[in-house]
N, C-alpha and C positions, 0 to 999 in steps of 0.2 A: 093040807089046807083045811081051813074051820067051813062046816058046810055053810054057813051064815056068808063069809067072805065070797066061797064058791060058788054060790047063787048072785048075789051084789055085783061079780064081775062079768058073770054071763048074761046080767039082764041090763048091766051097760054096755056089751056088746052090740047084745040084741037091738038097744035101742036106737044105737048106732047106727045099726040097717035099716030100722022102722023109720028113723028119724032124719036124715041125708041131711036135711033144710037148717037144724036145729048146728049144724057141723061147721057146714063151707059159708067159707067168707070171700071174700075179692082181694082175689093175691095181691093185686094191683097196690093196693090200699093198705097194705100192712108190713113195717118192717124188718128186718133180720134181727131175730132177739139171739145175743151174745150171751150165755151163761159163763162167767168162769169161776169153778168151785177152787177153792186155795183148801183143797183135803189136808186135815190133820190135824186142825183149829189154829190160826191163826192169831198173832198178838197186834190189836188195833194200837196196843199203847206205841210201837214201835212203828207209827205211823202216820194213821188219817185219824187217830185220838191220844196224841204224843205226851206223853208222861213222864217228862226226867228225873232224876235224881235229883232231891233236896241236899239243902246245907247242912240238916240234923240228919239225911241217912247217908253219912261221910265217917270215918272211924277214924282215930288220930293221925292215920296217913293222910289225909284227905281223898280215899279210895270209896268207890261207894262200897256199901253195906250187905249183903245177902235179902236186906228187909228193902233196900231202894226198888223203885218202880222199873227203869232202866239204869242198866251202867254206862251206858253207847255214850248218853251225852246229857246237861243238866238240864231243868227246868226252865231255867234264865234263858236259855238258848233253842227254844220251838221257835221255827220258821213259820211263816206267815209266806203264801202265797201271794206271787206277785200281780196275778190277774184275780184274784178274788182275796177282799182281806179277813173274809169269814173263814178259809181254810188254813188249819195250822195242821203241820206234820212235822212229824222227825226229821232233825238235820242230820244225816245218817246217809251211808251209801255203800254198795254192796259190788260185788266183779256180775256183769252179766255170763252169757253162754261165752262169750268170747274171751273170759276172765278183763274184760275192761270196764273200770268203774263205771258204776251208773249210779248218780247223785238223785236221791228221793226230789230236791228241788226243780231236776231237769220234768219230771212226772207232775211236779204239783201248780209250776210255775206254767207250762204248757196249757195243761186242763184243768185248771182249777176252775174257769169262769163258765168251764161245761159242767161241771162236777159238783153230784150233789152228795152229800157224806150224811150217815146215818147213824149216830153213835149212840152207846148205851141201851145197844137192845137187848133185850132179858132173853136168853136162849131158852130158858125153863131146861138144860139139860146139859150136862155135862159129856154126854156119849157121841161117840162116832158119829157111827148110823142114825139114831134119831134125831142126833142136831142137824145130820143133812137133811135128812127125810123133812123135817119142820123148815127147814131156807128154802126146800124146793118145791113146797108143796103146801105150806102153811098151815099143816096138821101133824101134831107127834106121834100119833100113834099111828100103827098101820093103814094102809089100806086106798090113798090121794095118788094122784100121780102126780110126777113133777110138771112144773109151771109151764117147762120148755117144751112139755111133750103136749099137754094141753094147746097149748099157742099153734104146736104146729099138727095137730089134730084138725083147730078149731082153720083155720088159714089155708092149708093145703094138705088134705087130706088123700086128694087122689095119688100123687106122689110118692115114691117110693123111698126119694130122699128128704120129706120134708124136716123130719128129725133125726141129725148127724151129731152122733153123741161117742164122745170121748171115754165114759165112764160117770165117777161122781152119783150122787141119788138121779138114776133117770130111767123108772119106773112108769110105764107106760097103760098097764092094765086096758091093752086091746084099743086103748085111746088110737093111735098111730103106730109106726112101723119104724122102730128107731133101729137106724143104719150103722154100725161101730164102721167107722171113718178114720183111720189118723194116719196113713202114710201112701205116700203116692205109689209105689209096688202093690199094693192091696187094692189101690183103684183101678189100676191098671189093669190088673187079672181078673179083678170082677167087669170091667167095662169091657175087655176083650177076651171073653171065655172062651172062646174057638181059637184063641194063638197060643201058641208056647213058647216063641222068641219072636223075635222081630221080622221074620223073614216065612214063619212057617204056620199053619194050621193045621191043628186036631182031623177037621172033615174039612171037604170042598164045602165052598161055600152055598150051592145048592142042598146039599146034603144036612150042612148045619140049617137052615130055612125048615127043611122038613123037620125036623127033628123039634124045632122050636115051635111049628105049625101043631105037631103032634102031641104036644104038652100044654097048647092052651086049648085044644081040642077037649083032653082028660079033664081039665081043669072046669071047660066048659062044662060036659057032662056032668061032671058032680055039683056043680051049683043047680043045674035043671032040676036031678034026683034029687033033689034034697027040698023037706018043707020047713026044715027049723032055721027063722031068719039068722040065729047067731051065726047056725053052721056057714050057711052062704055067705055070711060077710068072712066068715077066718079062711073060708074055700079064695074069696076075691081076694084076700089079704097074700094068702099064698100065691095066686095069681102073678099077683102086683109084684111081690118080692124075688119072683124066678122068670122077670121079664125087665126088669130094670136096665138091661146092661145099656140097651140106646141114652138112656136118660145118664147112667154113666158118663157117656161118651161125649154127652153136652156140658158135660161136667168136668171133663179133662178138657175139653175147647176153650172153655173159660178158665183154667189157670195159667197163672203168669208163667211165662218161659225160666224163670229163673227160681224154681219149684225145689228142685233138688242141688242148685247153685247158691241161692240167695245166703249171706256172711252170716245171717243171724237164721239160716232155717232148723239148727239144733234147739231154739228155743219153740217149747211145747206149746205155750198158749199163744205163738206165734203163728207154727206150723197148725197146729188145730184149728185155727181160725181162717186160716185162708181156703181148705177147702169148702169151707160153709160160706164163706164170701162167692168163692166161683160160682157153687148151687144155685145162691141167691141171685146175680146175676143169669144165669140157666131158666130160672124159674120152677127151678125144683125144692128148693131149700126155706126154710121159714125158721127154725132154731138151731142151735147148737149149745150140746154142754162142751165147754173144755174143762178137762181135769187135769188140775197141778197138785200137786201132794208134796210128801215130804217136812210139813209144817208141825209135826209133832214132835215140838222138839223137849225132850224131858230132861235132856243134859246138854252142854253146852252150846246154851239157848244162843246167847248173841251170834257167836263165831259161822250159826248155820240157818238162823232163822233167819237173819237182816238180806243175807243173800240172798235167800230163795224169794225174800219181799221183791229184792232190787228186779229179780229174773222174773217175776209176774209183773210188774209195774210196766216193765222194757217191753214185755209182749202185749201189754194192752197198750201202750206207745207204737208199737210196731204194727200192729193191727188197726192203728186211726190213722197211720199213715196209707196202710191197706186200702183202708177203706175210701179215703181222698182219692188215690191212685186207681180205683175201681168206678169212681163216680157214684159211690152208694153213702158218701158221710151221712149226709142228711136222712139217710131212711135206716140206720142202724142204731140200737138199744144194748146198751153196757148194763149187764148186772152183773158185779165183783162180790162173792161174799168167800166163808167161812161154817163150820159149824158151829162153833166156840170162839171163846177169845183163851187168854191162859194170865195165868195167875200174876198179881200183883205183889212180885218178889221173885228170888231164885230158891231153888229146892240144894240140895247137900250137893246135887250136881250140875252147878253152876245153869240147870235147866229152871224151864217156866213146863208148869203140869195144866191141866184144865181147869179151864172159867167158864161160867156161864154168862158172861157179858159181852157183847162182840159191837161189830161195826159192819156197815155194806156200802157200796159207794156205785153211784149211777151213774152213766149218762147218753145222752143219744135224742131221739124225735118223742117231744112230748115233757121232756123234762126239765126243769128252769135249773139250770145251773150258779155257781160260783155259793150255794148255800150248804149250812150244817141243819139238820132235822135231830133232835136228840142231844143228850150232854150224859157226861159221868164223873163221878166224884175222882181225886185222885188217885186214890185206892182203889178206883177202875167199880167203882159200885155204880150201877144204875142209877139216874134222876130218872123219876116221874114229867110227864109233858100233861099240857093240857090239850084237849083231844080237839078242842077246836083250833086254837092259836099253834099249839107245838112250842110253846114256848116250857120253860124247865117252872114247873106248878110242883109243890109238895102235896098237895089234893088232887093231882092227875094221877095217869093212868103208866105204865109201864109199856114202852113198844116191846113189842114181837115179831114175829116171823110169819105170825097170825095175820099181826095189819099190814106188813108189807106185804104179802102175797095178797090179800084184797083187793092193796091198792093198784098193784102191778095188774091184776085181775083189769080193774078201770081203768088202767091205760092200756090196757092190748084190745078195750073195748068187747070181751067175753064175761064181763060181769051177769049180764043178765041172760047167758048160753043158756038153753034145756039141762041140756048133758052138766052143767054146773049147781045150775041151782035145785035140780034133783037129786043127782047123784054125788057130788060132790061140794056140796054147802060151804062155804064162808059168812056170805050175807045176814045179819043178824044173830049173829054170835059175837060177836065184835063190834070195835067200834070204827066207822070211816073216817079213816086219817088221812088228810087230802097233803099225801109228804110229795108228790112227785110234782105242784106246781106251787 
């Protein structure tokens, strides 16, 4: 590590500990932010910025072209959502987890009048890792943490589970203490670390008690000896993390009975999301990344891409219904993105390769829905918006990943955190794009 870095994150540590006040917020008062990364760069054209094939890119079969935008379906035929007439997507439909179709219209016509779509944001990057590290952080180069880990830094910091992270960019830099979550066997063993089956325990449970008395004893001691604040707050962090398991255990209380039953629990961003639902309901939980991958598709694009859209779509479907059935609709935030978008045409192998142009789509507390933020040409090239209006200006500006982490900033209400606007700047590098009302 660069000594320059090496110091920058021990003195956000540090501040962390000098600073308590500049952190916590009132759990009460703030939502469950949903991250779901669709890893591998995803193609908005085959979707929530739907781009069919023309009349001229047909060849005397009337076959699309290698040069058409999609082969799935034409131009003449983008769907319009039936609760919002500002969303158009691909008419297009893909088998879910349970190989049974799931039609793009069942996703669009549902949540379109929650749904806010962001099209033609300039990634500035064609890579992996930096285009997620820029969606999740709203900086390309090293060194931000992601948004999710911020939020649940800034909201519920004392908890062990505030940040329940799947994978995907979720880079934490001492921010919080992100928890890898995603299957109820691993919850199980960490919430009940004295059992081995269902029937038996490691130690009497007297015996476990001492042993656990004995380790926040250690634990205690070395926060005493010690004068360097960083140290004593990774001392509490450590703490925090090899005491969890009761907070576990409210955590298995609150999931649904039908955890490892339910018909669609092989779907990821299904299953991923409902233990950060349980949390949230617990009071331990405040973010979650889910990570879906598989979206890099360089050879046959359609056959594998449309699907894995359909099997992300169904689990953010799946998860509002979650969230209804939980009593938390109203206090949950939908962020869906990508790193990329991919190219406008097919490569020699019937694949789509990387773009730098993509799309993100919102919805949740805070967010006016049934609208489009953003446009692109059909060749999937970026329009310019005006930074006031957002309407498509040729003298405007290019979105990024820069103003939507800003603005996401201003709607979790940490726009003006200590720990942000020292250590980690947006404010005044950019411009405020007021996209989320």
């Amino acid at each position: 590590m660069l000594r320059r870095n090496f110091l920058k994150y021990t003195s956000v540590v540090a501040a962390m500990a000098l600073f308590p006040n500049t952190l916590q917020a009132n759990v009460g008062d703030n939502p469950l932010w949903v991250f779901v990364q669709a890893s591998g760069g995803w193609d908005p054209t085959s979707f929530c910025d739907p781009k069919g094939f023309l009349e001229e890119e047909l060849d005397s079969n009337d076959n699309p072209t290698s040069a058409a935008m999609n082969r799935s379906y034409a131009n003449v035929d983008i769907a319009t959502s039936t609760s919002a007439s500002a969303i158009k997507y691909a008419p297009v439909r893909g088998l879910d987890d349970n190989n049974v179709d799931y039609e793009f219209s069942t996703f669009f016509d549902k949540f379109g009048a929650e749904l806010l779509v962001v099209n033609g944001i300039d990634t500035q990057t064609n890579g992996h890792d930096s285009g997620r590290r820029y969606m999740m952080s709203g900086k390309l180069s090293e060194g931000y943490p992601a948004l999710s880990a911020l939020v649940a830094g800034i909201s519920n910091p004392a908890s062990p589970l505030a940040f329940i992270t799947a994978g995907g960019y979720d880079e934490t830099f001492g921010v919080v203490a992100g928890t890898r979550l995603s299957n109820m066997n691993a919850i199980n063993e960490l919430a009940f670390v004295n059992r081995y089956n269902d029937d038996n325990n490691y130690f009497h449970d007297d015996d476990f008690n001492r042993i656990k008395a004995a380790n926040e004893a250690r634990t205690n001691r070395t926060i005493a000896n010690q004068g360097l604040e960083s140290i004593i707050k990774l001392a509490k962090q450590y703490g925090l993390a090899h005491s969890g398991s009761n907070e576990l255990k409210k955590l298995v209380e609150f999931l649904p009975d039908d955890v490892n039953t339910h018909p669609d629990r092989n779907n990821q961003v299904f299953s991923q999301g409902r233990f950060a639902m349980a949390g949230y309901k617990a009071g331990l939980t405040a973010s979650v990344n889910i990570n879906f991958g598989s979206f890099d598709t360089h050879g046959n694009h359609d056959a594998t891409h449309i699907p894995r859209l359909a099997r992300l779509l169904k689990g953010v479907d799946l998860l509002k219904q979650e969230a209804e059935n939980q009593g938390i609709s109203d206090n949950v935030i939908f962020v869906i993105g990508s790193e990329f978008g991919r190219t406008p045409g097919y490569n020699s192998g019937n694949g789509k390769d990387h773009w730098s142009v993509s799309s993100m789509m919102f919805m949740g507390k805070g967010i006016t829905g049934g609208r489009v933020v953003g446009a692109s040409t059909h060749r999937h090239d970026a329009l310019k918006v005006n930074p006031t209006t957002l309407a498509v200006d040729e003298n405007g500006i290019n979105i990024t990943y820069a103003h939507i982490n800003k603005a996401m900033r201003k709607l979790a209400k940490i726009e003006n955190n200590q720990l942000l606007t020292q250590y980690y700047p947006l404010a005044g590098t950019i411009e405020d794009l007021d996209i989320f009302s």
